[in-house]
N, C-alpha and C positions, 0 to 999 in steps of 0.2 A: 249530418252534423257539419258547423260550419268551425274552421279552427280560427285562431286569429288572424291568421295572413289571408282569411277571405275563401281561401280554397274549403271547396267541398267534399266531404268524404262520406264513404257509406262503409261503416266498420262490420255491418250483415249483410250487405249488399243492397238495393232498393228493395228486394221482399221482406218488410220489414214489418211486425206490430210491437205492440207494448202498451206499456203502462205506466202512468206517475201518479202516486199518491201524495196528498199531505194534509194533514188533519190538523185544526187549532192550536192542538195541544204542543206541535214542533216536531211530530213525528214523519217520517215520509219512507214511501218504497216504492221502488222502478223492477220494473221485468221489462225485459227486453230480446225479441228472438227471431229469427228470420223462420220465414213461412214454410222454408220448401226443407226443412229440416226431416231425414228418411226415418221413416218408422223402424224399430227395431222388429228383426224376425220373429223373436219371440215376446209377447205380449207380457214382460217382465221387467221391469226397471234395473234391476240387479242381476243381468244376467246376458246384457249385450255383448255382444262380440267387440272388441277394442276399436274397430274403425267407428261400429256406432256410440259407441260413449262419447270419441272423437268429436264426430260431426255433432252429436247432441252438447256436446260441452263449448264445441266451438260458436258454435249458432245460437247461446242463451246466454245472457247475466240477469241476475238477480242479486238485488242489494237493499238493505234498509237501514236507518238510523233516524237520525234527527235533521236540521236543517233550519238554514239561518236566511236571511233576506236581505241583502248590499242598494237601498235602492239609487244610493248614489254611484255606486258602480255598474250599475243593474246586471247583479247577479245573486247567484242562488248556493249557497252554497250546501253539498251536503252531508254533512259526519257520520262515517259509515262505520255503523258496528256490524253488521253481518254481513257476507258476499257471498255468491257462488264462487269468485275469482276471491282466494283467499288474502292475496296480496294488497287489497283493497281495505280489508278489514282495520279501522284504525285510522284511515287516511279520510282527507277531504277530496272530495269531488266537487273542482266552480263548474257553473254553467251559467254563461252569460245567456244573457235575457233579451230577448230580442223583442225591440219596442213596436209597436202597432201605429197607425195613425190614429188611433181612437183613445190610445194609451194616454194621453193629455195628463 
């Protein structure tokens, strides 16, 4: 991710995958998780030991809502009704838009 002052940062570190969706209708949703995230010992979601809920909770987001298009600011804005980070829920998420040479 690049912030405004240029600088680079990596909020999962570079082992990173994900996802963005968004659909005609103005819908959109992002996953986002680093790779090297440890399996829990027992093969149970509800049932990790507190470091691994940790590490699993630290190393994912997941968010969706809807989402609007700035193309004079080129950005993306996007209105989040649900989050894995609860604090999110409600709020706008910008992402600037990084233009291409082909973007014309």
């Amino acid at each position: 991710m690049r912030r405004s002052d240029g600088q680079t940062v990596y909020p999962f570190t570079k082992n990173t995958i994900g996802v963005l969706n968004y659909d005609p209708k103005g819908n959109m949703s992002a996953q986002v998780m680093r790779t090297d995230r440890p399996a829990f010992a027992i093969n149970d979601h509800q049932k990790g030991t507190p470091e691994e809920i940790k590490a699993a909770f630290e190393g994912f987001i997941s968010y969706f809502g809807t989402y609007e298009v700035n193309k004079e600011k080129d950005t993306v804005t996007h209105h989040v009704k649900g989050s894995s980070f609860p604090n999110w829920v409600g709020s706008d998420q910008i992402l600037r838009v990084l233009r291409r040479p082909f973007d014309a």
